[in-house]
C-alpha positions as CSV (number, residue, x, y, z in Angstrom):
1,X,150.5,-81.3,65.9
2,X,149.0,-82.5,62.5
3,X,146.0,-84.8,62.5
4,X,148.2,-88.0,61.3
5,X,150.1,-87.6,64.7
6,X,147.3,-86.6,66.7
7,X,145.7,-90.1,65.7
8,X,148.7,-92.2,66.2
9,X,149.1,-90.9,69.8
10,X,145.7,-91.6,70.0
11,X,146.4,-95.3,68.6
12,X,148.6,-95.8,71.3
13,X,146.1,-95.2,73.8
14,X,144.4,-97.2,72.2
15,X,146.8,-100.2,72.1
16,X,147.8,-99.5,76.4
17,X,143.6,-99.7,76.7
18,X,143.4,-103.2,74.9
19,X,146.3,-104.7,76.9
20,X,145.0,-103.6,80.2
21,X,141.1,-105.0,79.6
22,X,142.5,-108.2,77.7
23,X,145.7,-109.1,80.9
24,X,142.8,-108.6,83.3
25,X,140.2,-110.9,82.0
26,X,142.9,-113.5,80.8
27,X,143.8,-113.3,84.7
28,X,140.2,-113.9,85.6
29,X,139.3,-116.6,83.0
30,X,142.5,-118.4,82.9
31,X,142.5,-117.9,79.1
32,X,145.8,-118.0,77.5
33,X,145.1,-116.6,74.4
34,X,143.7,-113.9,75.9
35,X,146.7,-113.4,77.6
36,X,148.7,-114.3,74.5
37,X,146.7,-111.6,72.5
38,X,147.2,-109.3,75.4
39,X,150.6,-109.3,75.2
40,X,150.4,-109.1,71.1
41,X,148.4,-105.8,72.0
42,X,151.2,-104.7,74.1
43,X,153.6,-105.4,70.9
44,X,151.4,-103.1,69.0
45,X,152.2,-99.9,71.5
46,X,155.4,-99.9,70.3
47,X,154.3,-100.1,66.8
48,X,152.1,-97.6,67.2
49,X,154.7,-95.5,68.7
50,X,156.9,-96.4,66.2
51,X,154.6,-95.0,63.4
52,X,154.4,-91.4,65.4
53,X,158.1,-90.9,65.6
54,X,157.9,-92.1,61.6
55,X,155.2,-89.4,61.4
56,X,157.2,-86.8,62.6
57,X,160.8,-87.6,61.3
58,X,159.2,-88.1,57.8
59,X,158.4,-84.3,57.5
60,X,161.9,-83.0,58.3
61,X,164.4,-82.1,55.9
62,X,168.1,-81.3,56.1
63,X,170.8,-80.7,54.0
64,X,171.8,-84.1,53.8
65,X,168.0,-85.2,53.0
66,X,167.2,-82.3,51.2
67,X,164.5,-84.2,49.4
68,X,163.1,-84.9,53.0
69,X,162.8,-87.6,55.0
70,X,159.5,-88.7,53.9
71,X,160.3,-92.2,53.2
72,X,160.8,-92.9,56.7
73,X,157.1,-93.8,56.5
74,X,157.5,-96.8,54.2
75,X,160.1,-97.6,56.1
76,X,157.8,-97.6,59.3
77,X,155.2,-99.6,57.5
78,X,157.2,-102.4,56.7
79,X,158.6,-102.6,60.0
80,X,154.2,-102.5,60.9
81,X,154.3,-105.5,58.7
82,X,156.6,-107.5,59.6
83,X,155.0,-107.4,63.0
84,X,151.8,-108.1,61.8
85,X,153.2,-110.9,60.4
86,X,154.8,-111.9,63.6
87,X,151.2,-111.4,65.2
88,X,149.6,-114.0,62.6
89,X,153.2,-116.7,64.0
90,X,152.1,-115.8,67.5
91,X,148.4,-116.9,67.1
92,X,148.9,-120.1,65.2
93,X,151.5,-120.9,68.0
94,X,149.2,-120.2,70.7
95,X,146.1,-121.6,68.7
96,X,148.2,-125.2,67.8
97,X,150.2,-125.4,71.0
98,X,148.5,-124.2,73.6
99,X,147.4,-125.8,76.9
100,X,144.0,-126.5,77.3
101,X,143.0,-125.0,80.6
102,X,139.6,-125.0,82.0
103,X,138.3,-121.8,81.7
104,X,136.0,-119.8,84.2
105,X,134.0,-116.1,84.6
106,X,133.1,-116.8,80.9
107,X,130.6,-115.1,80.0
108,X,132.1,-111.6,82.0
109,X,135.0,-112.8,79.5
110,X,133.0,-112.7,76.4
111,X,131.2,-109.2,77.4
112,X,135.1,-107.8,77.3
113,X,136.0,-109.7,74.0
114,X,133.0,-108.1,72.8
115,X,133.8,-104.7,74.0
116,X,137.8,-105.1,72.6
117,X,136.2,-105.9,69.4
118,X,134.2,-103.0,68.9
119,X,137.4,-100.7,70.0
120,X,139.6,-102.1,67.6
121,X,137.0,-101.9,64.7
122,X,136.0,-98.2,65.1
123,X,139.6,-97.0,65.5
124,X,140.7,-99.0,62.4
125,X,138.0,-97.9,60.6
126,X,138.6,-94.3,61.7
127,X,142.6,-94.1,61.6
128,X,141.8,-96.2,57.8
129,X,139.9,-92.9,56.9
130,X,142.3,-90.7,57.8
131,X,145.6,-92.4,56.6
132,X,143.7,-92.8,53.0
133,X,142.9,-88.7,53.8
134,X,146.5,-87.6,54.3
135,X,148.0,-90.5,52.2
136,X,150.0,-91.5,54.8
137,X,151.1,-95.7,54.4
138,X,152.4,-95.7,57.5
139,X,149.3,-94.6,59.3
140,X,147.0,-97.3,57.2
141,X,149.4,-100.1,58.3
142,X,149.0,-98.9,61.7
143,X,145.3,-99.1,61.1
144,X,145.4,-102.4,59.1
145,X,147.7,-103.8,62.1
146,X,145.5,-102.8,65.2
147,X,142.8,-104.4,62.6
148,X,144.5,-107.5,63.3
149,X,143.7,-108.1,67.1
150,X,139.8,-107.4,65.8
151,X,140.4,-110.8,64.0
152,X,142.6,-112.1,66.9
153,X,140.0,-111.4,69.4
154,X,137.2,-112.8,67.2
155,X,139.0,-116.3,67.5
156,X,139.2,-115.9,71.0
157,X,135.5,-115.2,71.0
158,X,134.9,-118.4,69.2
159,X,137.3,-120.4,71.4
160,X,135.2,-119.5,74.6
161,X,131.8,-119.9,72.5
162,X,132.7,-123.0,71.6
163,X,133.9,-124.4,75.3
164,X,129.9,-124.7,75.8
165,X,129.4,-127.4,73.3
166,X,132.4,-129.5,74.3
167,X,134.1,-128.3,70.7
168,X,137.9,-127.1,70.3
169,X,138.1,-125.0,66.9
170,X,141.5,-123.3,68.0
171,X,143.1,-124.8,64.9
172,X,140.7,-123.8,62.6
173,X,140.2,-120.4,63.9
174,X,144.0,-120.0,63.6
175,X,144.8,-120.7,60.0
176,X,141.4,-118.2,59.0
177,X,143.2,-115.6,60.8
178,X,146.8,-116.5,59.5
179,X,145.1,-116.0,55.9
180,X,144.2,-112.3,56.8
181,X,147.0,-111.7,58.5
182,X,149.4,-112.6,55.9
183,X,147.6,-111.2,53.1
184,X,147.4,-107.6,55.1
185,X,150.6,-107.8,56.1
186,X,152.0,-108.7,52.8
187,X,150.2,-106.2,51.0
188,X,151.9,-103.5,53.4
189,X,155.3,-105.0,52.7
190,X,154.9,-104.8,49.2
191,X,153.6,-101.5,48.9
192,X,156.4,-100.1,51.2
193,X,159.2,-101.7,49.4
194,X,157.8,-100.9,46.0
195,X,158.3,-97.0,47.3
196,X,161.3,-97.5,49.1
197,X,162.3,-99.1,45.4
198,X,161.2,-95.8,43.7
199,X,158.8,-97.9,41.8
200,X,156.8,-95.5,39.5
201,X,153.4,-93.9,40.6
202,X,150.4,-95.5,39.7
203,X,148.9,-95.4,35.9
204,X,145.9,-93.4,36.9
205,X,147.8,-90.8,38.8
206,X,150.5,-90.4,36.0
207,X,147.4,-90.4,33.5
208,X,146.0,-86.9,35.0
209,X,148.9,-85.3,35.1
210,X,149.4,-86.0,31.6
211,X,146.1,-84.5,30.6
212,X,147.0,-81.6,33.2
213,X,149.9,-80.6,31.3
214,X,148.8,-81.2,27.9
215,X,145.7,-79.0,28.8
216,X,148.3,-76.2,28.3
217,X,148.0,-74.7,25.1
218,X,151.6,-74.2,24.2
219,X,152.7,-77.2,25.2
220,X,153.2,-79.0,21.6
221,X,154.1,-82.6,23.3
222,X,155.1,-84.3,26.5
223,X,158.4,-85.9,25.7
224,X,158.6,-87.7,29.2
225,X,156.6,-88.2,32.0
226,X,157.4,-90.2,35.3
227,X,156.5,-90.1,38.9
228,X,157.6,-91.6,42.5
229,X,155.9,-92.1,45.9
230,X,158.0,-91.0,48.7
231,X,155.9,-91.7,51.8
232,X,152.6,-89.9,51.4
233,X,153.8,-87.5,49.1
234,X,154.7,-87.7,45.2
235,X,157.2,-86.3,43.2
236,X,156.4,-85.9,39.3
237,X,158.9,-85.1,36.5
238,X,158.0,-83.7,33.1
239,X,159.7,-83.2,29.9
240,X,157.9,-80.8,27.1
241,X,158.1,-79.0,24.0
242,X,156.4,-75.7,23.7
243,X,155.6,-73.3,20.8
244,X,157.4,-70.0,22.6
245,X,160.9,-69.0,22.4
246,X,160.6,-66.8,25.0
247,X,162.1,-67.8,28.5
248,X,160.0,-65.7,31.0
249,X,157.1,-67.0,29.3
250,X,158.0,-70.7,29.2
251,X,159.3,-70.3,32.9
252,X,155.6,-68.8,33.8
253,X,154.3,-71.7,32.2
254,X,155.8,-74.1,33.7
255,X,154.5,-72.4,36.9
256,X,150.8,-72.5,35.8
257,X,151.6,-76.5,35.4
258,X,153.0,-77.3,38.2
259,X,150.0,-74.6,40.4
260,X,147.4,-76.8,38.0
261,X,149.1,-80.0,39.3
262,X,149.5,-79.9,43.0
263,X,145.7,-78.4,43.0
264,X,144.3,-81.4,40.9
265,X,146.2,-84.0,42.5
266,X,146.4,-84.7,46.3
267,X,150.3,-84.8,48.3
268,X,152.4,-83.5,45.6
269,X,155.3,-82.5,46.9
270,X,157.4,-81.5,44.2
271,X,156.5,-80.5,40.2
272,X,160.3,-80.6,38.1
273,X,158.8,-79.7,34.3
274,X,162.1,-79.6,31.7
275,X,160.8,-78.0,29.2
276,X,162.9,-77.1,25.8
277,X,161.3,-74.5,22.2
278,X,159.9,-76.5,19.6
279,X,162.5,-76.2,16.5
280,X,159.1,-75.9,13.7
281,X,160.0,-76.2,10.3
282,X,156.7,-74.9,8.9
283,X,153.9,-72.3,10.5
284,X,150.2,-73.0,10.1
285,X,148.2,-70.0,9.4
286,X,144.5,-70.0,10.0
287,X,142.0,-67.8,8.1
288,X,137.9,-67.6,8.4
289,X,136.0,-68.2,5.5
290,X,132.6,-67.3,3.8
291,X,132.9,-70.9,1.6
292,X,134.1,-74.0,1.5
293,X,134.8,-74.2,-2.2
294,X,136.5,-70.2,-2.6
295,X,139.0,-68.5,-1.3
296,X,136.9,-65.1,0.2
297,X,137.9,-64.3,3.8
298,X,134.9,-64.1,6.1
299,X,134.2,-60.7,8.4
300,X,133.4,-63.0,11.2
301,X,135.6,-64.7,13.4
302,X,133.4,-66.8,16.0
303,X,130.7,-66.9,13.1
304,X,132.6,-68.0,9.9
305,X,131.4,-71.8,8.6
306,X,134.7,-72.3,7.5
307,X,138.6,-72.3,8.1
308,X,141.2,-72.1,5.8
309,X,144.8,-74.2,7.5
310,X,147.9,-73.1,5.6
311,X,151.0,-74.9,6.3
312,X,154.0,-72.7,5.1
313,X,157.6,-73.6,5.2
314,X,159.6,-71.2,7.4
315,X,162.9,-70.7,5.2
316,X,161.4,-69.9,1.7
317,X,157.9,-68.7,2.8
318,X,156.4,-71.2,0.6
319,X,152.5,-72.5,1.6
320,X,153.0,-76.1,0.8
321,X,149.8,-77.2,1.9
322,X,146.4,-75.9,2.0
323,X,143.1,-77.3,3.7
324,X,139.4,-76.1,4.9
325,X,137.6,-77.2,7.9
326,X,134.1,-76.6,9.0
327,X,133.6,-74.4,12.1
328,X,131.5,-76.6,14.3
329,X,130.5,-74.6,16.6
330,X,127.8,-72.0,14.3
331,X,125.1,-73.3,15.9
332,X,126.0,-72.2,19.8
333,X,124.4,-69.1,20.9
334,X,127.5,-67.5,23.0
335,X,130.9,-67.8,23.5
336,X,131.6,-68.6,19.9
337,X,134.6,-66.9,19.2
338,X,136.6,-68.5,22.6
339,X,135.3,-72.1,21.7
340,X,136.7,-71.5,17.8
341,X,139.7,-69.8,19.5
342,X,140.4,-73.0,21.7
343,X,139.8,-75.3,18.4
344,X,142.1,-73.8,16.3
345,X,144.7,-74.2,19.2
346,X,144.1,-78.4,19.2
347,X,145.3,-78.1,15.3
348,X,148.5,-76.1,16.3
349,X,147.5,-73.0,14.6
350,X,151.0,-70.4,14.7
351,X,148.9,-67.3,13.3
352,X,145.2,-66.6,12.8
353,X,144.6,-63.7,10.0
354,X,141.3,-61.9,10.1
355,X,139.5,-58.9,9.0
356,X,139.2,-57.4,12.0
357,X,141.3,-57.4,15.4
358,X,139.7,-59.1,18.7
359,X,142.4,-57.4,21.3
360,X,140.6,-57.2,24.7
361,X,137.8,-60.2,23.7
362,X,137.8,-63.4,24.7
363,X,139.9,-65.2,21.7
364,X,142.3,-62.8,22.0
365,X,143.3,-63.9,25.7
366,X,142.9,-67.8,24.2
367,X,145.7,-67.0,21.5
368,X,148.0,-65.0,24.1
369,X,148.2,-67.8,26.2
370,X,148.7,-69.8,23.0
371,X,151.8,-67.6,21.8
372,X,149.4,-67.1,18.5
373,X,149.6,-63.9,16.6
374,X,146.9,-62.5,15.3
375,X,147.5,-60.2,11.6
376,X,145.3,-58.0,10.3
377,X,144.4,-57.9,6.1
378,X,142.3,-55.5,4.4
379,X,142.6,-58.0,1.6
380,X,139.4,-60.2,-0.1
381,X,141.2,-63.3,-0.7
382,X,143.4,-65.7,1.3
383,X,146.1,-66.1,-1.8
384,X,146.3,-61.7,-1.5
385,X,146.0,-61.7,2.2
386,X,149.5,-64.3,2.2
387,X,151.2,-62.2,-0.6
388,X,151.0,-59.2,1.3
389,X,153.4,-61.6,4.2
390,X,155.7,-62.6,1.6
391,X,154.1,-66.7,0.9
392,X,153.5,-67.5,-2.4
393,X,151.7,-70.4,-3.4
């Protein structure tokens, strides 16, 4: 038994503990909305076993649901709301209509409003915790409900407070409540609709995965990105370019996403990432440099100040554009070559030319995963270096 169905079982408890202490000391003070909220309580075991059957159907899956049944929980919550709602009608009825009854055993009476009180506010507090824990929204609203006869009894507390002075604040004590109560329970309505709806996840939630998959260094773009809720779990959808052609290695990609995803980003059930080649008109080679003003290719990789970017156009081998960039990492002490592997990746560098190979160092590992080659030149110059591949200024 999971711990979200451990603690709704234990709700119900819970609920049958409430009814027994409020009927007996409604029978014993003649209080009839202790009585009323007894019976309320009583209302609440069967929401609370309501929300443990949602709790277990919601896991199953079948081949009719093969998506699961997970929304059952939503459903479940706004079935809890709608009787929290009914709990805030119930108390404005008793608070407005009821008889006024002359009450006795008081004080025993306000010992065991007392006692309810602190029941109902640890376990909400508690089953709160662990619905946010498991993101289960049928749990919370169980939590958020049984939070309810907290308030409830509160009122009654005031009602038998206030029989000492002579002073009847039923009806004020009522509308308070009916405030919490509808703004609880309509937040829970809300919420579970908006699932049920298929209403898009949440802009902080979609924002990380974003980042997650864009961390990926062939991944040229995100085309699409969207995201559902489907009880406590969430479903996200991607749709990217990346720089290979190759399909095992975009299929183990997509992998390493969706691993990166469900480990950065709690109840994820399901990662779907659609992911198509780039079609690149024009290749960017990268070459290190000794100056910023000439065209001599550096010996160092990690260590050269400078960067030569070529853009060449794919179908006449023609380097249309040319640019330098400063390496800005000369100054760190280790690590060099990974963190000027890493850079060149952010400007989309295809193939990195060098003097000497770094197969089995760290930048070579950072351009593998990139799908950038790495060609070796014997040559001086960046314009000889390109001739020897065939681009011509």
């Amino acid at each position: 038994m999971e711990k979200g169905e451990k603690v709704a079982l234990f709700a119900i408890g819970i609920n049958l503990l409430l009814f027994g202490i409020k009927y007996i000391f409604s029978s014993l003070s003649g209080s009839m909305a202790l009585k009323a909220d007894a019976f309320h309580s009583l209302s609440d075991v069967v929401a609370s076993s309501t929300v443990f059957v949602g709790l277990i159907i919601a896991k199953r899956k079948t081949k009719s649901f093969p998506y699961g049944l997970y929304k059952v929980e939503n459903l479940v919550s706004c079935m809890v709301a709608l009787a929290i709602l009914y709990a805030g009608y119930e108390i404005v009825v008793q608070a407005t209509k009821g008889e006024t009854v002359q009450l006795q055993n008081i004080w025993i009476t306000i010992a065991s409003v007392l006692c309810i009180i602190v029941i109902t506010f640890g376990y909400s507090r508690y089953a709160t915790r662990v619905g946010i824990a498991i993101n289960s929204p049928s749990l919370i609203a169980d939590a958020k409900h049984i939070g309810v006869d907290m308030f409830a009894s509160a009122m009654v507390l005031i009602v038998l407070l206030s029989s000492f002075a002579g002073v009847n604040l039923d009806r004020i004590s009522a509308f308070i409540i009916v405030v919490i109560i509808a703004w609880s329970g309509g937040k829970i309505m809300i919420d579970g609709i908006r699932v049920l709806l298929d209403a898009s996840l949440d802009y902080k939630t979609l924002s990380i995965a974003e980042k997650l998959v864009l961390a990926e260094p062939q991944v040229m773009k995100v085309k699409h990105l969207m995201g559902r809720n489907s009880g406590r779990y969430k479903f996200i959808e991607a749709d990217i370019l990346l720089k290979t052609h190759d399909l095992d290695r975009a299929h183990f990609i997509a992998n390493r996403i969706e691993t990166n995803i469900k480990s950065q980003i709690k109840n994820v059930d399901r990662v779907l990432i659609h992911y198509e080649p780039s079609k690149k008109e024009n290749f960017i080679y990268a070459v290190p440099l000794q100056y910023a003003n000439q065209q001599r290719i550096s010996r160092h990789f990690g260590e050269a100040p400078y960067f030569g970017l070529i853009t060449v156009r794919i179908k006449d081998k023609k380097a249309i554009e040319q640019k330098v960039i400063a390496n800005p990492f000369t100054q760190v002490e280790h690590g060099k070559g990974i963190l000027v592997a890493e850079f060149l990746n952010k400007h989309l560098v295809d193939v990195v030319i060098t003097k000497q190979s770094f197969e089995g160092k760290g930048p070579y590992y950072v351009f593998s995963n990139a799908a950038v080659d790495n060609l070796i030149t014997q040559e001086e110059t960046v314009e000889k270096a390109l001739e020897r591949l065939g681009i011509f200024f």
